[in-house]
C-alpha positions as CSV (number, residue, x, y, z in Angstrom):
1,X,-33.3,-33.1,50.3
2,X,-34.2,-36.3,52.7
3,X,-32.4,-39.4,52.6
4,X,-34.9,-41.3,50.3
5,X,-34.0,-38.3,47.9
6,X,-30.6,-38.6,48.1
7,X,-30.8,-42.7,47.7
8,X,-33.1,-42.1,44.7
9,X,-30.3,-39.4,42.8
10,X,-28.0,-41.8,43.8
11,X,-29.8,-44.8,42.3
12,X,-30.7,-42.8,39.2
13,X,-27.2,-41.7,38.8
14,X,-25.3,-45.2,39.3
15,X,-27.9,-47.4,37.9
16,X,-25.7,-50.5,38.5
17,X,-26.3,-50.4,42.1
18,X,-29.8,-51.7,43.2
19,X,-32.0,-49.9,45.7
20,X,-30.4,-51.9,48.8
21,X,-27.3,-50.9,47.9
22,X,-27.3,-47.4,47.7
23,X,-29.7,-47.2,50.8
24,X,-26.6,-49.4,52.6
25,X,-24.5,-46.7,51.4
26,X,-25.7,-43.7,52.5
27,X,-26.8,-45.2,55.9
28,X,-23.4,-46.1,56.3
29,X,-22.1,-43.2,55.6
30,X,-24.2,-40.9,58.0
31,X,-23.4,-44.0,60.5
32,X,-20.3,-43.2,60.3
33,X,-20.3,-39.3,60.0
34,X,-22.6,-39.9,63.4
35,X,-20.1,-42.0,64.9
36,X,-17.2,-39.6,64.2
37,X,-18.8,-36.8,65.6
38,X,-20.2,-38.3,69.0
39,X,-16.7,-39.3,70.0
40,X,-16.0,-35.5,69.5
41,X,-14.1,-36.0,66.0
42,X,-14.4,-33.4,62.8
43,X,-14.9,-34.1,59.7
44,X,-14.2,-32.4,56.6
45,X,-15.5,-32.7,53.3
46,X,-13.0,-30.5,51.0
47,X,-15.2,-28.1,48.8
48,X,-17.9,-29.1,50.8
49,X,-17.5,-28.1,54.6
50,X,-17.0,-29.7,57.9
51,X,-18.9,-30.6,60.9
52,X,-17.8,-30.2,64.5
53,X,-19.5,-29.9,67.8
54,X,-20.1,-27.2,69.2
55,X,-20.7,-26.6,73.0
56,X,-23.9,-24.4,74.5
57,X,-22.8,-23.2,77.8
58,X,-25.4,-23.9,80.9
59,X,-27.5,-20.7,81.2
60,X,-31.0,-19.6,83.1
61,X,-34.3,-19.9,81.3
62,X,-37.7,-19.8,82.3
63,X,-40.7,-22.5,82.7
64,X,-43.1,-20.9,80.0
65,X,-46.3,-22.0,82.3
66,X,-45.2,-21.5,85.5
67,X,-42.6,-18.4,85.1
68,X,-40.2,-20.1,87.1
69,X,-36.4,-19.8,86.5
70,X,-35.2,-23.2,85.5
71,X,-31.0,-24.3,84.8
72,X,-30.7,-25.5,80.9
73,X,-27.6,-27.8,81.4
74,X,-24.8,-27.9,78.6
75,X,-25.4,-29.8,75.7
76,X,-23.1,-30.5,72.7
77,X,-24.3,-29.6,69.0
78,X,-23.5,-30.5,65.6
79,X,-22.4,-27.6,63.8
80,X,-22.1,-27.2,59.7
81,X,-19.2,-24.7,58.6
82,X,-19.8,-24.7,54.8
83,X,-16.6,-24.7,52.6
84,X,-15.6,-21.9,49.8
85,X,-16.3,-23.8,47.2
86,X,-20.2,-24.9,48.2
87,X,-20.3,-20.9,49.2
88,X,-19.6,-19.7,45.8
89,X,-21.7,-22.2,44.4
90,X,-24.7,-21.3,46.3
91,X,-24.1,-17.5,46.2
92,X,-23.7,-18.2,42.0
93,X,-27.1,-20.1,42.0
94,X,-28.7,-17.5,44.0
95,X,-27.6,-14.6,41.7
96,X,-28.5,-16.9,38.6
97,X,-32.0,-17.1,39.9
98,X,-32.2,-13.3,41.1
99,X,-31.3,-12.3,37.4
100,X,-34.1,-14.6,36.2
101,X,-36.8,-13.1,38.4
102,X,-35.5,-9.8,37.8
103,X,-35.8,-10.5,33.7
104,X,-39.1,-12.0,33.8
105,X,-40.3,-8.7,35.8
106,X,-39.4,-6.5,33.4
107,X,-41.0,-8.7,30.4
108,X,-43.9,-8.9,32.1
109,X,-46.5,-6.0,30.8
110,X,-47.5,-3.7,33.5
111,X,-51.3,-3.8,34.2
């Protein structure tokens, strides 16, 4: 799902908001998930998941042309910990559509 898709669920789903609106919306709420997280905050969605940063550690890597040994400085990384209820929810929807595929294969004559 991209933004535009969410903004267009979210139109379709509160049709008393116009298009601006829910665009203002969900840009200000990434704004201020973005925000949160550059000044090194978590945030947590309950049944969703949080985010956090996590940090890469420096480490040796090499210069895929020249071979040479180059030093990959730290760097700080948004991280995604889903929660137990998206989980479930998920692993549900996966086994729901496992069982489908499953059921259609055995319908299906063999040639």
């Amino acid at each position: 799902m991209t933004r535009s898709d969410l903004v267009a669920l979210l139109g379709e789903r509160f049709s008393q908001l116009t298009h601006r609106d829910t665009e203002f919306a969900v840009k200000t709420i990434l704004d201020a998930m973005s925000d949160a997280l550059a000044r090194g905050h978590r945030i947590e969605i309950r049944g969703f998941g949080s985010f956090s940063i996590n940090r890469r550690p420096p480490r040796m890597g090499r210069n895929p042309r020249s071979g040479e040994q180059v030093v990959i400085p730290e760097k700080l990384v948004p991280h995604f910990k889903p929660g137990k209820a998206l989980r479930e929810a998920v692993d549900a929807r996966t086994a729901a559509l496992e069982a489908e595929v499953q059921q259609t294969a055995r319908d299906e004559p063999a040639t």
